[in-house]
N, C-alpha and C positions, 0 to 999 in steps of 0.2 A: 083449140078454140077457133070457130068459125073465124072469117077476117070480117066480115058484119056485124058480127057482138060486139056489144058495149063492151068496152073496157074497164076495168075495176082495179084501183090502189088496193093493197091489202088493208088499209084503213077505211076505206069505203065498204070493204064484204065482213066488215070484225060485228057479230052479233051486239045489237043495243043493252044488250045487258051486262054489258064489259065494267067490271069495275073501277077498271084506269081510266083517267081522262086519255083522249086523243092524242092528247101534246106528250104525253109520256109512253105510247106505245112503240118500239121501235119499229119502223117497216121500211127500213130500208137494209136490206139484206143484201150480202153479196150473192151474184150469181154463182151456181156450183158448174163450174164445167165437167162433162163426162163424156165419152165415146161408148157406141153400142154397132159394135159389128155384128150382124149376122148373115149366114151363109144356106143359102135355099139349095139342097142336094136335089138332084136331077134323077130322077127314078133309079137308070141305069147305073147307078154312080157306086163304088163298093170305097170301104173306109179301110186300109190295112195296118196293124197297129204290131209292133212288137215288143210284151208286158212282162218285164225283169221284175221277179220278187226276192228278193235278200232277207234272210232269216239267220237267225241265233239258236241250234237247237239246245236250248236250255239244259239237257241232261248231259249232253259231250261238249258243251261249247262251241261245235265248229260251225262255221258260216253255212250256211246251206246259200244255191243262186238254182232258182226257178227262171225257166224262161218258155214265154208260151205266145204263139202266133194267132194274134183273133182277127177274125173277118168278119164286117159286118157288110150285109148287102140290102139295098130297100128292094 
């Protein structure tokens, strides 16, 4: 919201066709805190990952382990 714009209670923007009186709406809500990181890759930039899969081979039982090297590059 601009820092110019009016300000509005959530009981102020509730459409006039609201069945509850005012006085029974609740609007005071706790705030939710959240964090939002994000991270801008740089063209040149490459991401190296190394991706273990573990499996059950269903017919002999034994564990099978995958291991595979991915590269991504923009």
């Amino acid at each position: 919201m601009h820092e110019d714009a009016p300000k509005m209670s959530v009981a102020q923007s509730l459409p006039a066709s609201t069945s509850q009186a005012k006085s029974e709406i609740v609007t005071d809500v706790p705030p939710v805190d959240y964090e939002l990181n994000t991270v801008e890759l740089k063209p040149s930039q490459t991401i190296e990952m190394e991706l273990k899969l573990a499996y059950v081979n269903p017919s002999s039982g034994d564990l099978n382990l995958h291991t595979c090297a991915v590269l991504a590059k923009d």
